[in-house]
Each structure stands twice: as C-alpha cells, then as structure tokens.
N, C-alpha and C positions, 0 to 999 in steps of 0.2 A: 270422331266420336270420343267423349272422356272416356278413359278406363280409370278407375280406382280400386285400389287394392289393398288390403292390410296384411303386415309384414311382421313380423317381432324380429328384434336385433338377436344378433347372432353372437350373442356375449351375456353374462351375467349382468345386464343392464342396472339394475334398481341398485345393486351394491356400486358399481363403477361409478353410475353414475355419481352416487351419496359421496363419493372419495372424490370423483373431479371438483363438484362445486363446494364441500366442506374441508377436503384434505388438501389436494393438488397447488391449489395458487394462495398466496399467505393475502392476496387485496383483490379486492373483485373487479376493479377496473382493468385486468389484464385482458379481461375478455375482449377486448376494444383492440387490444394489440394483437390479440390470435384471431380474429375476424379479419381487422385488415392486413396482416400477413397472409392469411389464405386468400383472399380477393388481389394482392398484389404477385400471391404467387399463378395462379389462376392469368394475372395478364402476362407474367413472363413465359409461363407453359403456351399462350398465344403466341408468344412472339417468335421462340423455338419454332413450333410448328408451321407458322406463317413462312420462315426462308424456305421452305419445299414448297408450301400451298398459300401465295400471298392472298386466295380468293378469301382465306377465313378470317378476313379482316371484314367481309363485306363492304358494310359502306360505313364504319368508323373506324379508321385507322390509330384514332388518339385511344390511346388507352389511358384509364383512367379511374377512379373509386371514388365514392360518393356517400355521405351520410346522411339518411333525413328521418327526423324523425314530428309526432303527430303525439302534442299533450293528450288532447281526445279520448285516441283513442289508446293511449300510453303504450306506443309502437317505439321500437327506432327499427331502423335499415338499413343495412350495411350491400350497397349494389357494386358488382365489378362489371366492365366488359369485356372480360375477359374470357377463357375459352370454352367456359360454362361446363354443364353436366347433361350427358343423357340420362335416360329412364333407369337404363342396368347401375351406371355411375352412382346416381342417387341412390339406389339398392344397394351396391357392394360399397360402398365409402361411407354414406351417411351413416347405413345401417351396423355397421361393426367397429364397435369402441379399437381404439389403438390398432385402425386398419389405415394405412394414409397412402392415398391417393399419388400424391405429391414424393414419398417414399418409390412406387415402382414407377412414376414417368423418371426421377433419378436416374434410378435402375436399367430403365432403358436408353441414357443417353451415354456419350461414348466421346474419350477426344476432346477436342477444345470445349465442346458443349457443353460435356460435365462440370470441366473447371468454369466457362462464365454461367453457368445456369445462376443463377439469384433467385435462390427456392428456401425455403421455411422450414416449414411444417412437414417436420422428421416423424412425425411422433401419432399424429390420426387420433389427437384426443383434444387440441386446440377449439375443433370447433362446438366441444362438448361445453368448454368455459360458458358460452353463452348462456348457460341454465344456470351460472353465478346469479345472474340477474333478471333472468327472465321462467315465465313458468309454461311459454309454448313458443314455442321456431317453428318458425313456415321460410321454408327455401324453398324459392322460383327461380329455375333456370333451364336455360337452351344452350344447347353444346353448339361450337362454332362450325357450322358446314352443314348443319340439318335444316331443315323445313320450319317455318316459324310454328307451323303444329305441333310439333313433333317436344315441343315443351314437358317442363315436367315441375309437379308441386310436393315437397315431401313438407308432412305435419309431424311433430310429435312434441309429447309432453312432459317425455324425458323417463316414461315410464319402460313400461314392459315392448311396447309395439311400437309402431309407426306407420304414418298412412302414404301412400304415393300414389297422386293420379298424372294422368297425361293431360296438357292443356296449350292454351294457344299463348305464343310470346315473340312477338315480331324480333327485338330486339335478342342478340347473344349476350350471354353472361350470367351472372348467379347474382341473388336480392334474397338476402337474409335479414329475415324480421323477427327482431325480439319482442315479444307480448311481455311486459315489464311487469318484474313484481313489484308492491305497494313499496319496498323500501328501497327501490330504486330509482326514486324518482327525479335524482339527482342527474341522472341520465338523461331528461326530458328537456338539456335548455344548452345552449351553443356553447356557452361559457363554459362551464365542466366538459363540453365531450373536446371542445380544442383545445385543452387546457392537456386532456389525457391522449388528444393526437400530437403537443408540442411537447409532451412530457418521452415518448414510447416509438414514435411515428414518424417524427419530424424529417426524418433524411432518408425514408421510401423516396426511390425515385421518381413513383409515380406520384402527379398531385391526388390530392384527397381535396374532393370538394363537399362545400354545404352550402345551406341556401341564407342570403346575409341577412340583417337583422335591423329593420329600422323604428325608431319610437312613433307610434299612430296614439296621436292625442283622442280624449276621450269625448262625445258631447257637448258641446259646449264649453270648450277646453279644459274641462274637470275630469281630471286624470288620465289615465293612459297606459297602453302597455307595450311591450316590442312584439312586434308581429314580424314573420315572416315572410322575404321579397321574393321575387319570381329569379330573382337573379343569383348565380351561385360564385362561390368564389372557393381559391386557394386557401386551405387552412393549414399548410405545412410547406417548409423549406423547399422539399423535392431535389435537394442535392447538400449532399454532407460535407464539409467544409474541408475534411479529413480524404473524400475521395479525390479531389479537384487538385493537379497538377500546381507542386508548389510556387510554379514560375505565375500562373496564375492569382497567386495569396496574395497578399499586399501586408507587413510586417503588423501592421494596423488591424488587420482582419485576423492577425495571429493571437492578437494581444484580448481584443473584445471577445472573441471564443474565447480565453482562458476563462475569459472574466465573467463568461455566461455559466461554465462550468463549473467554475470554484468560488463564487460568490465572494471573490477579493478584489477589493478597490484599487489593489496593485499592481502594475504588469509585473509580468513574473521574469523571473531574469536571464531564463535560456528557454529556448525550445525544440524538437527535434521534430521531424513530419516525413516517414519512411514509408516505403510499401515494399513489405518482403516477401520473396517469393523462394518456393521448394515445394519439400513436401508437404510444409505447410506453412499457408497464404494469410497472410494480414496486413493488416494497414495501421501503423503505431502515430500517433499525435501525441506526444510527451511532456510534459511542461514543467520547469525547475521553479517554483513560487519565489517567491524574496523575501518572504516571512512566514514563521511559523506557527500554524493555530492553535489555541489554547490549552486541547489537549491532545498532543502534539507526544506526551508521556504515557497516554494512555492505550496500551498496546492490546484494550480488551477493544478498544471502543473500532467498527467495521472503517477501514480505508484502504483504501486503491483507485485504481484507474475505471474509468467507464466501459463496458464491454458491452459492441453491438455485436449481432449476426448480421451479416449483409443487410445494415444497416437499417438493423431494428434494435432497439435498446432493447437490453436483457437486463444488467446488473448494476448499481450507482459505484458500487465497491465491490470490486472482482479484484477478490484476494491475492486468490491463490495467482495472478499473471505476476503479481514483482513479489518479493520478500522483504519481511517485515518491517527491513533496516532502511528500506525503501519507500516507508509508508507516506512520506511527505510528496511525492510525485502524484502533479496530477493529469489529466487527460483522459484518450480514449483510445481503445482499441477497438479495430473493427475484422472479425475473423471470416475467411470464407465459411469455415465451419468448425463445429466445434462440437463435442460430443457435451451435452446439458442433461440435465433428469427431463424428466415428460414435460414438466413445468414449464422448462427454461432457466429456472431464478436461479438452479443452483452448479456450478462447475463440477465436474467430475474432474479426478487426476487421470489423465492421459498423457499419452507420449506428447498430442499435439498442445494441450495442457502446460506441460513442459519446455516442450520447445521457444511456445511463446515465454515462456517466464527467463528463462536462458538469453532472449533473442533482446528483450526488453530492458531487463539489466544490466547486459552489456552497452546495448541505447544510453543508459540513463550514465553510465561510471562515462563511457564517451563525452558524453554531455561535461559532466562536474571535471573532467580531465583538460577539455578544449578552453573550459573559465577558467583551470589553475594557470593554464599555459598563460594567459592574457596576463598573468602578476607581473610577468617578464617580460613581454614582447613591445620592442621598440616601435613607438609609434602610438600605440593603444591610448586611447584618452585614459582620465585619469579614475571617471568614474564604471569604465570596463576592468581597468586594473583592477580596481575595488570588489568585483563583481564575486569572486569567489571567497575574501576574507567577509565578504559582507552572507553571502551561502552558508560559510563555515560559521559563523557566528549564529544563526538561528540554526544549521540543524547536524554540525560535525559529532555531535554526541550522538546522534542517531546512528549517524554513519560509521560510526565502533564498532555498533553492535552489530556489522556485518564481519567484523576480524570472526566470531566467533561461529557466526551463522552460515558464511558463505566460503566454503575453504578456495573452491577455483576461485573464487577473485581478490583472496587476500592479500597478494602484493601488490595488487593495484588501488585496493584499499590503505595496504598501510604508506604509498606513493600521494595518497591525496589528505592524508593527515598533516595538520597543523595547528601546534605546542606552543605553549607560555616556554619561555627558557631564561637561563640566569644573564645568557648575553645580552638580553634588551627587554627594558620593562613593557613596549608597545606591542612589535611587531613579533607575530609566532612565526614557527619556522617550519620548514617540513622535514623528512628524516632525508630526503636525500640532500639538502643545504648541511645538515649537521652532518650529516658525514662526508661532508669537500670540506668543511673546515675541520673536521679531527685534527688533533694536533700530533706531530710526530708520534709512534712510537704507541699512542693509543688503542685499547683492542676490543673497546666497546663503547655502545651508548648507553648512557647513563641516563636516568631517569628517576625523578621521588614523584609520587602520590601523596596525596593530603588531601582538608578538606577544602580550602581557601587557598588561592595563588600567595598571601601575605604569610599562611601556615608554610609553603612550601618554600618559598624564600629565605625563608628568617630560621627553616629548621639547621637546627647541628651538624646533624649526618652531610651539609653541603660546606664545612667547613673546609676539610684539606681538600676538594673540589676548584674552592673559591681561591684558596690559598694559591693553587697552581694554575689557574684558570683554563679548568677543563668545563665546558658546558652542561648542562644538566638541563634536560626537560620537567617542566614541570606539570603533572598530572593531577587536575582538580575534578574533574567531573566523575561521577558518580560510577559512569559503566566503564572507568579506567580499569581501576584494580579486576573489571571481569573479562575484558578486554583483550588485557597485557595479558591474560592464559593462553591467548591462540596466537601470539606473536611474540615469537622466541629471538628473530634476527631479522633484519632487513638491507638488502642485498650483501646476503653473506657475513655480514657484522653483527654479532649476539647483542641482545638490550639485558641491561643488568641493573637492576633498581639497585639504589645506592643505600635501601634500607633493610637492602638482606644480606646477609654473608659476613664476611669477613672480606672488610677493602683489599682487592688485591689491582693495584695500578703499574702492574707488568714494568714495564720499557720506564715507564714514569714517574716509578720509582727509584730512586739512585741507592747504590751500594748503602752509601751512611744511612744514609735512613731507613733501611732494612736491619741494618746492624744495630743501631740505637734501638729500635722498635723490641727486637729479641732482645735485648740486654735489661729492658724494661721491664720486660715481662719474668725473666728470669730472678730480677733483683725486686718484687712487687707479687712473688709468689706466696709468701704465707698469707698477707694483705689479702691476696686473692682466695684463698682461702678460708679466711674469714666472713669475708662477703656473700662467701657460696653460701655458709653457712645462716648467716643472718637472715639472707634473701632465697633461703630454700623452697619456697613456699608460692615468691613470684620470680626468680628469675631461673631458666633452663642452665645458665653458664654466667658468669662473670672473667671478662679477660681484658687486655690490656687495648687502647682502641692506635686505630693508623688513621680514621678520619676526622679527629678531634681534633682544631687549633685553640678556640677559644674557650670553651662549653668541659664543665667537669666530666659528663657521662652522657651516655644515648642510649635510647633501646634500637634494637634490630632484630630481625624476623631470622629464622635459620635458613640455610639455601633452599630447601625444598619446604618452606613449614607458608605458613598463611601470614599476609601480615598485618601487622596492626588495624592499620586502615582499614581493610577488608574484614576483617573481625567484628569491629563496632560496627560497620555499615551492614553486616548481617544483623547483629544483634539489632540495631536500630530498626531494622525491617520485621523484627519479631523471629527469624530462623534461628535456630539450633546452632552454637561454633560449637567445634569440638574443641577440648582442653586444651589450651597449647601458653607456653609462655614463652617473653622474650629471651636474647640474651643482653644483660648490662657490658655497655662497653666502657673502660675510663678512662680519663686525661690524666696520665701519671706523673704529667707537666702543671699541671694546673694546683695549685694553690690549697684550695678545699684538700683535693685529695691526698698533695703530701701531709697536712693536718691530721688527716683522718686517722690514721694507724696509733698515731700517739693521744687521741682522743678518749676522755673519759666515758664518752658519751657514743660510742662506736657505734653500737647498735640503730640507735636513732640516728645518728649520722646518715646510717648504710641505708635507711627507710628512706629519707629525707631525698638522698641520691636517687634514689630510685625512684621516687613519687616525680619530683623536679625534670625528670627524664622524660617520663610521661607523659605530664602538663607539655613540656618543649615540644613533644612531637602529637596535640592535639589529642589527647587522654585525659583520662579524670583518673584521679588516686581512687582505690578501691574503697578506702574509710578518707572521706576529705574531713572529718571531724580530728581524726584521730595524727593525720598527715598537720592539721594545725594546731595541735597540742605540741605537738614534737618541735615545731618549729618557733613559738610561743616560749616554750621551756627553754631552747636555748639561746633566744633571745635577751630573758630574764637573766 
C-alpha cells in the first residue's frame, strides 16, 4: 500500500536554497558533476558493502550511471545502481540542507577502507545544485537488500516542504529527475550534457552511459532530425590516464594528454607521473611545455595545474598547489582528499594544501634539474642537450622570481640559473661553471645589470674586469635587479655587482697598483673637490676610479643604496624612487680629465662628464637640451 507524507526540511530552506542555486556554484552546469558524483558515490558505498554481503549486488553486478533525458517532457535523469536509499534515508539526507549522507558512511569506515573508499560529496549540498536548473526533483530509489516495494519517491520544489511516498521499484539504486526550467534548455540534447561529462566526469571510474543518437530522415526525405536509439553507449574515458601504472603509458600517450590539456601543438619537453603517498595521498602528472604563452608576464591572469578529487574535475587552475614562479607548469593533480568550500571550486589553505604544493615543487625543480644535467652528459643526443638552454630560453625569467618567493629552494634555484657572460657571446653559463673557473686569488662573482646584453658589454664599469680577464655575468632581464636582493652568495662565494661600490679585487690586485691608485687620488684632491662642488646637485661623492681603463668616468650605486638600473625600471613602471644619487668615478689616466683642471670651461666640462657617464651606462641627462648646448659651445 502507498504511504505519502509531507515533510518540511529541517533547515532554513528558501534562504539555502536562494544561496545554493544563485550564490554557491559561479556556472550552472556543475550540477551535472555533483549528481554524477553522488550516483558514483552511491556505487562505491555498494561496493564497500558488497565485500561482507555480495547478495546486495542482486542480479546486476556491473555498476554503472546513466543519463536520459525527454525534450517532451523537458526531464533529464540522472540513474545510479547503486546502493540506493530507504524511506528514513530519503528523510534524513534529502531532507536536510548540508546533512551528507556520504559524510557518516566515511565516518563509519575504518583501515584500508577509509583510505580506498572513492567518495565525494563531503558537503550534503551537491545534490541541492540541481535546482540551478531545474524547478522540481523527483528522486526514485530502493536501497540494496530491500523488497522491490519497499521503494521510495521524494518530490520537492525546492521550497518550504517535501513530499515522500513509498512505491514499487524492482530495480536498486537512485533516478534523479530534473523538471528543467525554460532556460535550460540547453540541457535537453547529447551534445551539451557530454560535452559537460568530457569536461567534469570524464575519468569516474565508472562508465556514464546515454542512449546514442541517429539522424531519421523526414517524409519523403524532406528533412529530418536525430532521434534517439534503443541502444546506449559510453560517453566518458572511465579510467584516468594519471591513475594507470606508468609502465603501462606509452611516451606517446604522455605527449597527446599534454596536448589535450594545454592546447599546445608542442610536445612538451619533460614530464614527471608520481603517486605519493603519507599523510597525504595524491597523484601528480606534471609537464615542462617547450614554449611559453603569450601572457606568460601576466601574473594577474588564473594558472596552474588541473585539480581532480578522486578523479572528478574540480578546478582548471589550482593556484594555490605550485607558486607563482611556477606558473608555466602544466598537468594535473589528482588528491584523495582535499579540504574545498561546499562548492568545490575553491581551495582552502590547509596543511594538506600545503603539503601538496611543497610535494609538487620539489617535482617540478627535480624535473628542470635532470634537463640541466643532460647539458653535460656523455652520450645524450644533441637535441636533449639542448633541452634545458632551449627551457631556460622561454621561461628562466620566471624562474628568478622564485630567488625571492621561495627561500627553501633558493640554492637550488640559483644552481639552475644560466647568464649571458663576457667569456662567450653564445653560450650562458651557470654559477657553479663560473665558480670552477674563478681565477686565482678571486673572492667573488661579479656581475652588471643593464637593459640590453649590448648595454652590458660595451659598459665602462667592465673595463679593468676585461683588462685582467676576470668574468662578469651579465644581467639583462627585467626581474634581475629584484632578484639579485635574495641572493647574496652561491655556495659560499658573495656576488658583487661591478656597479656598486668601490672595486676592491683583493688578491688581484697587486701592490703597484694599489699604490698608484692612492697616490692618484691624493695628487687629484683639490680636482676632486671641485667637482663635488659643480656636481653637488647630482653626484653623492666624486673620487678617483680602479675600474676605468679606457672611459674618462662612470656612475656607480653606493654599497647599500639602489641602483641605477633599478631606479629607472621603477620609475618606468610608474613607483615612487626614493632620492638617491650616484657617485662619479674618474679616469685620472685618461686624457679629457688631465685637461679638465686647467680648463676654462670647468664647469661645463664637469656637467658634460657627468651627463656622458650616464648616457654610457643606459641613462638620459636630466636636461638633454641643456647637456647639448654645453657640448655645442664647446665644440664652437
């Protein structure tokens, strides 16, 4: 005999509800992926229970989900056979917003169980999405091990109440029907709903079937439209290419996954495929691209890896698992679990949060560590050698910006950097090569910043450098000068830009040239004082220089002050410098500047030095009007 009953939810319904379907999910097609979550979860709660009682399998053992839906009557159905619901179940579950079912069978597993269970719906508000798009649910199910009478129908309409009767259902499992509202009626055709199972769904273990779709001509073969066949088919993978034993892969199967999920025509040039296990369980597919996309600089614009939950697609760009310096990495993670808002879409920081981002970065430096290795390794063809200058070419600038972001990995960071340098116009080098060829007696690496490799070459400050032929890195990219703040020395040898200070070349410098330097400076002191005077206005100090051969003067930064480079490159981004000026260094050897003292024209001389200095090291005179009258006059 029916029983029907009406029930009101045991929660502030009209308000939850208005939050799940306008606030909770940012697209409405999610509902598609919290239905068949809960029907896939529903077949693994069967499967649990089946190793004590295999009779609750009845007489279909395959487990399976199924989606059909009826233009008509503008229905869809989303059926599991899996371990269905009684009477109370439908009551305590359906009826109570953020009650989940799925939550206390957890709860009650124990042991291996808990760790393989492949369960979802944490959250008891999944199956509320449904009312995104529909404006009545009718769920029919039989719990497995009952009476095929022993059925049950719950109705609602999302409002205040809901209805449950008892009814007759041969078959176990649960058939949830959405009554579709008018604007979703995009729901109504094969195309869209496997489109949003190949989008969301695609690597449930279990298949998702529909019913296929053939074109039936019309009268007289005057039109036609696709009807639906008796016959059903697989509309998803049913196994994750990420879960599957990598002896199983085929390198080929590695490369076309990349290429499904990063829409690059490229194979990518490394890849990594882990499953790590502890406290907490994941599954990493990592992939190094070979090129870098467009906006590639743009560190507002969402990128990361792919984040499933036992292997249900959650998020395209799950930030928060690598760090930012990282953002070129692509793939996917797949986590046993993971702590998400009710929605899913969005990560919370957690320890396991954490772990994974720790776990994955270390992945990825492994990775870019085993291609630097191949520059050197006897044997290697010629295009694996290649494989990491060809890396570091599209995204080593990226990879700076972890000196400053990531302190635990910065020696292993500043270990995979590779520099323009004076010793060879081709090929860059990395700092452990420059420091096996330090030369005697040397007690640092040297290094200039500029804008262009041709600005850094050709400036002054690498005169008595070139002169003694000590190496100099040269620093062109942009996020150098922000860089070089978090990297002071590498393995134990300090880096010392060659455009701040006062040159001091310890050991490599010799007596005489120490003694000449002072004696220059001693006999060039009123000079010197002139100059302060002239150039009070821009220069901090005027003194005698030790890294000038050719070049009358240079500017340089003070040991602790900001420099040049870094100056403009603020001002050019529109920030605030704070005041600072250089100091003028001169060549008391050079020609101009013995002139200078007996000069009628001092003054404009001292301007002239100074502006010229500037221009040398990639500066603009502060009046260039004014810098070429001076220069004009004493032309004349």
């Amino acid at each position: 005999m029916t029983q029907k009953q009406t029930l009101s939810f045991q929660a502030e319904v009209a308000q939850l509800l208005h939050l799940v379907t306008h606030s909770l999910y940012s697209n409405k097609e999610i509902f598609l992926r919290e239905l068949i979550s809960n029907a896939s979860d529903a077949c693994d709660k069967l499967r649990f229970e089946a190793l004590d009682n295999p009779a609750l399998y009845e007489d279909a053992p395959n487990l399976e989900v199924r989606l059909a839906f009826d233009k008509q009557a503008r229905t869809l159905t989303i059926s599991d056979n899996g371990v269905g619901l009684s009477q109370q179940e439908a009551i305590d579950n359906l009826g109570t917003i953020a009650k989940s079912g799925t939550r206390e069978f957890v709860n009650r597993l124990s042991g291996d169980q808990k760790a393989d269970a492949q369960l979802i719906g944490q959250f008891g508000v999944g199956f509320y999405s449904g009312f995104i798009v529909a404006d009545r649910i009718t769920v029919e199910s039989r719990r497995a091990g009952l009476k095929a009478d022993e059925g049950v129908r719950w109705t609602s309409v999302g409002a205040g109440d809901f209805e449950v009767e008892t009814m007759a259902r041969p078959q176990r499992g649960t058939s949830v029907t959405l009554h579709l509202r008018e604007d979703a009626s995009d729901c109504l055709g094969s195309w869209k709903l496997k489109s949003i199972v190949n989008k969301y769904s695609d690597h449930i273990s279990l298949p998702i079937l529909m019913r296929k779709e053939e074109w039936k001509e019309g009268e007289d073969n005057k039109g036609g439209e696709m009807v639906l066949t008796d016959e059903w088919e697989t509309v998803n993978q049913a196994s994750a290419l990420w879960s599957r034993p990598k002896k199983d892969i085929t390198p080929e199967q590695y490369q076309e996954f990349y290429k499904q999920i990063s829409h690059d025509s490229q194979p990518p040039l490394a890849w990594a495929h882990n499953r790590v296990e502890g406290s907490t369980e994941y599954t990493q597919l990592l992939y190094i691209p070979a090129s870098a996309p467009f906006d590639l600089w743009n560190r507002e614009k969402a990128a990361g890896v792919k984040l499933y939950v036992k292997r249900v697609f959650i998020m395209d760009e799950a930030e928060a698992l690598l760090p930012a310096y990282l953002r070129f990495v692509r793939g996917v993670i797949d986590s046993a679990d993971l702590p998400l808002n009710v929605s899913r879409e969005l990560l919370q920081e957690s320890r396991d949060v954490k772990a994974i981002r720790e776990g994955s970065t270390k992945r990825v430096l492994s990775m870019l560590e085993d291609l630097a290795k191949l520059e050197k390794e006897e044997g290697a063809s010629d295009e694996d050698k290649g494989k990491y200058a060809k890396f570091y070419a599209e995204f080593g600038a990226v990879l700076k910006e972890g000196l400053g972001e990531d302190f635990a990995s910065r020696e292993r960071l500043a270990r995979l950097l590779r520099l323009a340098s004076t010793s060879t116009d081709t090929v860059t080098v990395g700092l452990a090569d420059y420091k096996a060829r330090m030369k005697e007696g040397q007690e640092a690496i040297y290094y200039i910043t500029a804008e262009t490799q041709a600005a850094a070459r050709n400036s002054p400050q690498l005169e008595v450098f070139r002169k003694k032929g000590i190496e100099v890195l040269l620093m062109t990219d942009r996020v150098d000068e922000w860089a070089l703040n978090y990297l002071h020395e590498f393995d134990g040898v300090p880096l010392q830009s060659v455009a701040k200070g006062a040159v001091d070349l310890g050991k490599l410098q010799d007596e005489t040239e120490k003694k000449a330097a002072e004696e220059a400076a001693e006999a060039f002191k009123p000079m010197l004082a002139r100059l302060k005077e002239a150039l009070k206005d821009k220069a901090a100090d005027v003194r005698v220089t030790t890294r000038l051969v050719d070049s009358p003067a240079c500017l340089v930064a003070a040991d602790d002050g900001m420099s040049m480079q870094l100056a403009r490159m603020l001002k050019q981004a529109g920030q605030k410098v704070p005041e600072t000026k250089p100091v003028l260094e001169i060549n008391t050897d050079h020609a101009l500047v013995k002139k200078l003292e007996a000069s009628a024209h001092f003054d404009d001389l001292a301007q002239i030095l100074f502006d010229q200095a500037l221009l040398a090291e990639g500066g603009l005179p502060e009046d260039p009007a004014a810098y070429v009258r001076r220069v004009n006059s004493l032309l004349a």
